[in-house]
N, C-alpha and C positions, 0 to 999 in steps of 0.2 A: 466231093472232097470238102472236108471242113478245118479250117483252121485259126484256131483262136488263141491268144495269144494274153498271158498272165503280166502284168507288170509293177513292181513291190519298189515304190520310190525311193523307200529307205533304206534298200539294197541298192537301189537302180539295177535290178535283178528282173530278169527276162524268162519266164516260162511259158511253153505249147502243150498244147492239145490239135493233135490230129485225129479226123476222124473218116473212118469211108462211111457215105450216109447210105449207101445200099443194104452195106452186111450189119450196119449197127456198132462197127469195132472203133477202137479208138487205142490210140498211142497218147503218153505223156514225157514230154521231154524236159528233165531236169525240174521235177517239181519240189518245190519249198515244203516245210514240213505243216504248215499250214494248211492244208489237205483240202478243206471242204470245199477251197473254189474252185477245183478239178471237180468233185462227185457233183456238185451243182449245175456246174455248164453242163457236165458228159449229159445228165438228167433232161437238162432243157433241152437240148440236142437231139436227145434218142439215142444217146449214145452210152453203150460200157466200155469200161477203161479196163481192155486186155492186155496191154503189152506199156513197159515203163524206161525210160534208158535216161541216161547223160551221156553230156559229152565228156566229163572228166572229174577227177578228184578234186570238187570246189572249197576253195579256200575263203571263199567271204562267205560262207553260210551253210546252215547244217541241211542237208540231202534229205527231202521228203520222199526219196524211193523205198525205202522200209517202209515207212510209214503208208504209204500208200496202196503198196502189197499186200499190207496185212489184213486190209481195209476192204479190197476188193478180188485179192486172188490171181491179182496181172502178174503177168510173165516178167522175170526182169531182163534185162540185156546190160551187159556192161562191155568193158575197154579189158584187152588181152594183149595190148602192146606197152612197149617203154622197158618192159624185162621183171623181172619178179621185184623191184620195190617198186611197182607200181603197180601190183594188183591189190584188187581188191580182197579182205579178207574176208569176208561174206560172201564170197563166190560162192560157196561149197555147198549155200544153202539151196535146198530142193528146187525153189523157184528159180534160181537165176541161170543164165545161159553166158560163156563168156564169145566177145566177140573180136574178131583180128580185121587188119584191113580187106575191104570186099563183101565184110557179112551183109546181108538181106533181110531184114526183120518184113515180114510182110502182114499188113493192116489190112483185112480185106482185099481190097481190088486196087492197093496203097502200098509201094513199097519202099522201104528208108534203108539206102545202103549206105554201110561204114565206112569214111574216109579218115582213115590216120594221117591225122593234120598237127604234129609234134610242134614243139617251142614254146606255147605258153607253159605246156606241160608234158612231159614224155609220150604219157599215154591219151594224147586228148584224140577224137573222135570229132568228124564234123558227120553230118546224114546231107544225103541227096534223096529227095523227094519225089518220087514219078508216080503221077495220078494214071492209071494204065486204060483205063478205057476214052480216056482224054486224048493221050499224046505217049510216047516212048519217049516222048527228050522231057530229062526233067522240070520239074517246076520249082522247086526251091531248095534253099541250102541251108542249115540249121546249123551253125557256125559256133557254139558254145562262145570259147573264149580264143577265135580264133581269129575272123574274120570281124571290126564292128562297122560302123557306121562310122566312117572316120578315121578309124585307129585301126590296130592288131591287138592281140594281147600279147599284154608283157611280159617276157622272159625271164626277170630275177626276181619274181616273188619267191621263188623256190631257196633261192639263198638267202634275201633281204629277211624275209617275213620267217620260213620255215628253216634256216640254217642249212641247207644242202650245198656247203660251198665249193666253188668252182663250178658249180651249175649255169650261171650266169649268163657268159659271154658263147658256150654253147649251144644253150637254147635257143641266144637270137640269132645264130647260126644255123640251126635247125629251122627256126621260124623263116628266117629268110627262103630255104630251097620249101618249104612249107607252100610259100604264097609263089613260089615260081612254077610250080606244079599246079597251081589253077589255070593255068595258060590255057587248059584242053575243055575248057568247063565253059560252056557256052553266057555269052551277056547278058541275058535275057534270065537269068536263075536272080529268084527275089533271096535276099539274105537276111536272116532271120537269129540276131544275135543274143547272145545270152542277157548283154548288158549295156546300159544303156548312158548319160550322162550322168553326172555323180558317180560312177563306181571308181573303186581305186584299182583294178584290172586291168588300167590304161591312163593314158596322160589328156587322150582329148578326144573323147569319146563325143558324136552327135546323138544329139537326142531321138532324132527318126527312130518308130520303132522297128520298119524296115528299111531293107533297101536292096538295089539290084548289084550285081556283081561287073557290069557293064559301068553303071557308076562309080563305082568304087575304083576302078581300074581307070577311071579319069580324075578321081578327088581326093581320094585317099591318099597319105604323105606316103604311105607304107611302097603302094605300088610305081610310084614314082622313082625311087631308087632304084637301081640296077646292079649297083656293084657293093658283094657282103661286104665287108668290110665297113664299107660306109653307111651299110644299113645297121650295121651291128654298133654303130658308135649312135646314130640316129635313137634306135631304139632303146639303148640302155640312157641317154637324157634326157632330163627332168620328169622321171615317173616320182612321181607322190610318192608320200609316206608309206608302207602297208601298216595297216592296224595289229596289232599285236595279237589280235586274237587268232589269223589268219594262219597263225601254227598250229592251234587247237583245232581248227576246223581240219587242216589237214588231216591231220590224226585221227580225228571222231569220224570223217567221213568214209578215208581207209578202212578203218575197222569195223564199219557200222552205227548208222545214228541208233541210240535208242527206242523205240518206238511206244510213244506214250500211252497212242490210242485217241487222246483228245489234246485240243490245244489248252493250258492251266485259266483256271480263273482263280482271283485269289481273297482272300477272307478278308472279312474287316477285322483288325485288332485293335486294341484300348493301346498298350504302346511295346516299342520297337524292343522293349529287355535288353541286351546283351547283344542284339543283331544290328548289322552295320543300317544304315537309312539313307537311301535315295530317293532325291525330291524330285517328281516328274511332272510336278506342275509347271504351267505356263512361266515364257524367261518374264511375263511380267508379274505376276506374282510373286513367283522368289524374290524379285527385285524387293518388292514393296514389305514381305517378309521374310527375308533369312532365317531355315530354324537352325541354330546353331550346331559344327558337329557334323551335320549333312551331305554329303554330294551332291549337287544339284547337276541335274540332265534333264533337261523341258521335253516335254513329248511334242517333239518337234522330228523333222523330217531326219535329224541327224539322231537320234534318240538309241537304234541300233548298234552304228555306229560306236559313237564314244561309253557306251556300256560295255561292248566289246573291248574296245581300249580300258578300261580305267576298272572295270569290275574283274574278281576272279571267281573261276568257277566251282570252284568247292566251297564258297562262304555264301550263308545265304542273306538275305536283305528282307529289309521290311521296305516298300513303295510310302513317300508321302502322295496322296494324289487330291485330285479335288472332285471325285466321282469316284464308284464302281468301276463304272464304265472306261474310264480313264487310267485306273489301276489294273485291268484286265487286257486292256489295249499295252503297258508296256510288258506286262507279263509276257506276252505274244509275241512281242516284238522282239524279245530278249532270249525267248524260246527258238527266232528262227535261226538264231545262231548258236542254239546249245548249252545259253544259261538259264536253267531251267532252276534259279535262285531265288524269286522272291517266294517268302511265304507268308508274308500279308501284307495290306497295306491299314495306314488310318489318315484321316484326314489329320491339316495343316493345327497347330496348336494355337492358341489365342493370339499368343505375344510373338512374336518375332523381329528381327532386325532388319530394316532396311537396307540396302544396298548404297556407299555413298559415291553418287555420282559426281562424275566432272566434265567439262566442257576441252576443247581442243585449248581455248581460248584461255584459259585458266592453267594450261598445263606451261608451268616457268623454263622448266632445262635441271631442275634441280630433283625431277623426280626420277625414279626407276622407271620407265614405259618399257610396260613387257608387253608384246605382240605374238600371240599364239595364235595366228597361220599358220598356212604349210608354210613347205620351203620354195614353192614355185610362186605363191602367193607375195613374198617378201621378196623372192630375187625382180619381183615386177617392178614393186613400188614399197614404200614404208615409211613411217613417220620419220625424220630424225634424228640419229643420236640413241633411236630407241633398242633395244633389246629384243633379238626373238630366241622363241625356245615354243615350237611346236606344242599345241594342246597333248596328244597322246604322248609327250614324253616330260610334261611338265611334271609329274607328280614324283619321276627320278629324275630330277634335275631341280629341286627346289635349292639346295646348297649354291644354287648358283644366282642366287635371288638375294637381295639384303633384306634382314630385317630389320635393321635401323633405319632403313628408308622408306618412303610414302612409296609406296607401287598404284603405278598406275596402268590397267587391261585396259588391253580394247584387242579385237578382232575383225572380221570383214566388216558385220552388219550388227554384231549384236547376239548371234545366236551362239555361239563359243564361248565367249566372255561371261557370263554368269559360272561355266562350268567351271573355268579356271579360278577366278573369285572365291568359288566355295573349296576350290583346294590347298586354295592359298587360305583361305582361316578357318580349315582344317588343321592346320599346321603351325597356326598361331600364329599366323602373320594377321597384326592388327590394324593396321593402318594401309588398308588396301581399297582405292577405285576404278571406276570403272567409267571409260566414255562409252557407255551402251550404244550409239551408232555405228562404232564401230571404223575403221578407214574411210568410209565412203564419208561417215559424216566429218570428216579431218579434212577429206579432197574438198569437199563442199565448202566448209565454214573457215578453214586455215588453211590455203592451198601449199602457203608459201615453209608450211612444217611438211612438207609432204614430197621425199627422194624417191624418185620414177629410175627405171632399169637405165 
């Protein structure tokens, strides 16, 4: 048995490949539309990629199971539970098989049965793993967004994110008898989650990229409750924001991703015409020149993310980048979640504007301090007197911003903060800085501006 294990930091997004090494077969579970590091492994392996499944209709990113099908001709398996709005509408196609709780997909001498494991999502699916010439007691559990490292998944994306309201308080209802139903699932099963630290599919996700269900059942907050109710108040506080874009994915991945064939690369152009322009140069760069008009999003680890947030899908962009290579990296990145929107980039123009910085030390009480954290980040600690209004809802909610007065950003560390800057003089707001370190450098250098929970 082989299993190897995909993991995309800027989703904090979790894919598998299983493989039996006897017959050559191979399974992929939940893969990204980014394709080629499935066809590469299976190769070095020895392995073809027959058979493809998820655990569920993901909402932080677009489903490379079309894509992959098309590619190699694998079988697909999908989710047959939750009731008719929650199937898939691409069942119908010749390749796909649907499947209910109990089903058996079997990989060679490898077999993955379906466990209908509801609440983060009606129809979500976990797999039990039994290597058969090994052992009859399973070996692992493939938990999408069910089971993490630390956490469960959460229940009110479906209202929060996708508008399904009264879904909510349901799900972690359902979630709850969900994880009381592993009672019969022996400790010894390693669990193998979709996702990882960084995702917004949970409030405190560990980093591990595995972990045993034995542990989980002594560390996990989840398992620790006993009584719904209190788990159902548990789970529904302090989940993060979801990103806005997590309706769209909804949707696109119900219906079917597209299937491009390849991932985009994108042209060089002379200039951006009539097309919106995203600067995805380093946040130090932009600092030192602002091209006016821009959006800036640094090709940084969050770079998915707040494109998702802040861009829409039917308008295309031009990339500013400082490479080829760097313009085809956010193309890529933008693609895994379905905005398949830039259509060229050019490099940075001579002139530009700096960014004007300021010190914690220098900030009087008379300016606007806007803080776009989340909201679990501010309920922590925050500067002062200051103002928050979350990055992904800053760009509806500027009316709440003066622009008679000096605005002054900051965020954790520095990496959010440019983005909000460049939408605030977007918008004409001219007299806008920035403490680029971010809170940490506020804790640091001015403790005493700095209100703790």
């Amino acid at each position: 048995m082989i299993i190897r294990n995909f993991f995309e930091p800027k989703l904090a997004q979790a894919s598998y490949l299983v493989g039996c090494a006897k017959t050559g077969e191979a399974i992929v579970i939940d893969p990204l539309r980014d394709i080629a590091q499935y066809l590469e492994m299976a190769a070095a392996e020895g392995l073809r990629i027959t058979h493809i499944t998820e655990t569920h209709i993901h909402a932080d990113y677009l489903s490379g199971t079309r894509e992959l099908a098309a590619a190699t001709g694998a079988k697909v398996y999908l989710s047959d539970e939750g009731g008719s709005d929650w199937t898939y509408e691409f069942s119908t196609d010749p390749n796909v098989s649907l499947m209910k709780d109990g089903f058996v997909i079997r990989v060679g001498n490898l077999s993955l049965k379906a466990v209908h494991t509801p609440g983060h999502t009606p129809e979500h699916m976990s797999f039990l793993l039994t290597d058969h010439p090994a052992s009859e007691e399973p070996h692992s559990f493939f938990t999408g967004d069910f089971i993490f490292a630390g956490d469960v998944g959460r229940p009110d994306l479906l209202e929060r994110a996708a508008s399904f309201q009264g879904t909510m308080e349901k799900g972690a209802r359902v979630l709850f008898q969900s994880i009381q139903a592993t009672a019969a699932l022996p400790d010894s099963l390693l669990i193998w989650p979709a996702h990882g630290a960084g995702s917004a599919c949970g409030k405190s996700l560990g980093g591990s990229p595995v972990t045993s269900l034995g542990y989980e059942r002594k560390a996990n907050w989840a398992f620790q409750i006993k009584s719904e109710e209190a788990f159902v108040e548990a789970v529904l506080a302090g989940q993060p924001e979801p990103p806005f874009y997590f309706k769209e994915m909804k949707m696109r991945n119900k219906k079917g991703p597209v299937v491009l064939g390849a991932m985009p690369r994108v042209s060089r152009v002379s200039a951006a015409g009539t097309k919106d322009v995203v600067d995805v140069r380093s946040g130090s760069a932009i600092r030192l020149g602002y091209v006016a008009g821009s959006l800036a999003i640094p090709s940084n680890k969050g770079l998915t993310n707040w494109a998702g947030w802040l861009l829409k899908y039917d308008e295309p962009v031009v990339v500013i980048a400082e490479s080829q290579e760097q313009a085809d990296q956010a193309a890529r990145d933008m693609a895994t979640i379905g905005l398949d929107v830039v259509s060229g980039w050019m490099p940075a123009p001579g002139s530009g504007e700096p960014f004007i910085e300021t010190s914690c030390a220098q900030v009087s009480g008379e300016e606007y301090v806007l803080d776009v954290r989340g909201i679990n980040e501010w309920n922590a600690a925050h500067m002062k007197n200051a103002h928050h209004i979350p990055l992904g809802y800053l760009s509806a909610r500027l009316d709440e911003v003066p622009k008679d007065s000096r605005v002054v950003v900051h965020c954790a560390g520095g990496n959010r903060s440019p983005i909000a800057v460049s939408i605030l003089r977007r918008a004409g707001f001219s007299n806008v800085a920035e403490i680029p370190g971010g809170l940490m450098e506020v804790a640091e250098k001015c403790p005493g501006k700095v209100q703790e929970a």
